[in-house]
C-alpha positions, 0 to 999 in steps of 0.5 A, a space after each residue: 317887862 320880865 327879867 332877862 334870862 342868863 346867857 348860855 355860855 360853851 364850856 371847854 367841856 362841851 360835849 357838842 362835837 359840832 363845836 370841837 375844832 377839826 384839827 386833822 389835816 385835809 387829805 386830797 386825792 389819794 390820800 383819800 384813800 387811805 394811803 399816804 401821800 409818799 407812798 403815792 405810785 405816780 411821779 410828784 411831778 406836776 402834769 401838764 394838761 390841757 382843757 377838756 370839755 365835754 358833755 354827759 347824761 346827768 345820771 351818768 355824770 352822777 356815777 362817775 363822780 361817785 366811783 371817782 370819790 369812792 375809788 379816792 382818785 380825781 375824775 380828771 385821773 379816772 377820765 384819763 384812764 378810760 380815755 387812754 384804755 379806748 384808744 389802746 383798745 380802738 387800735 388793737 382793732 
């Protein structure tokens, strides 16, 4: 039997990054964007909203999702708009 090999141990000077703790902390929403939370147009009320369910292409559900991200607003905020912009729009007519 050969001799065991000495443990490799983390030094507190580890260069490995995936080993450094993420001490930041978790921004949502707009805070995304790079804007601070207080300087947030929106009220800080809370909403009230009702369930919403609908179905779309996958593709199309893909671009969705990744202008929301992009854009640092929430998909429900983004639908939301598009939703109140075609009803103003659909009235106009």
């Amino acid at each position: 039997m050969s001799p065991r090999r000495a443990r490799k141990t983390v030094s507190s000077t580890a260069s490995n990054s995936a080993l450094t703790p993420n001490t930041e902390r978790l921004r949502v929403g707009d805070e995304t964007a790079g804007r601070p939370a207080a300087s947030r147009t929106e009220t800080t009320e809370k909403r009230v909203r009702v369930p919403f369910g609908s179905y779309l292409p996958p593709d199309l559900q893909r671009q969705f999702k990744a202008a929301c991200v992009l854009q640092g607003i929430e998909m429900q905020d983004a639908l939301e708009q598009a939703i109140t912009r075609w009803l103003a729009d659909t009235t106009d007519s």
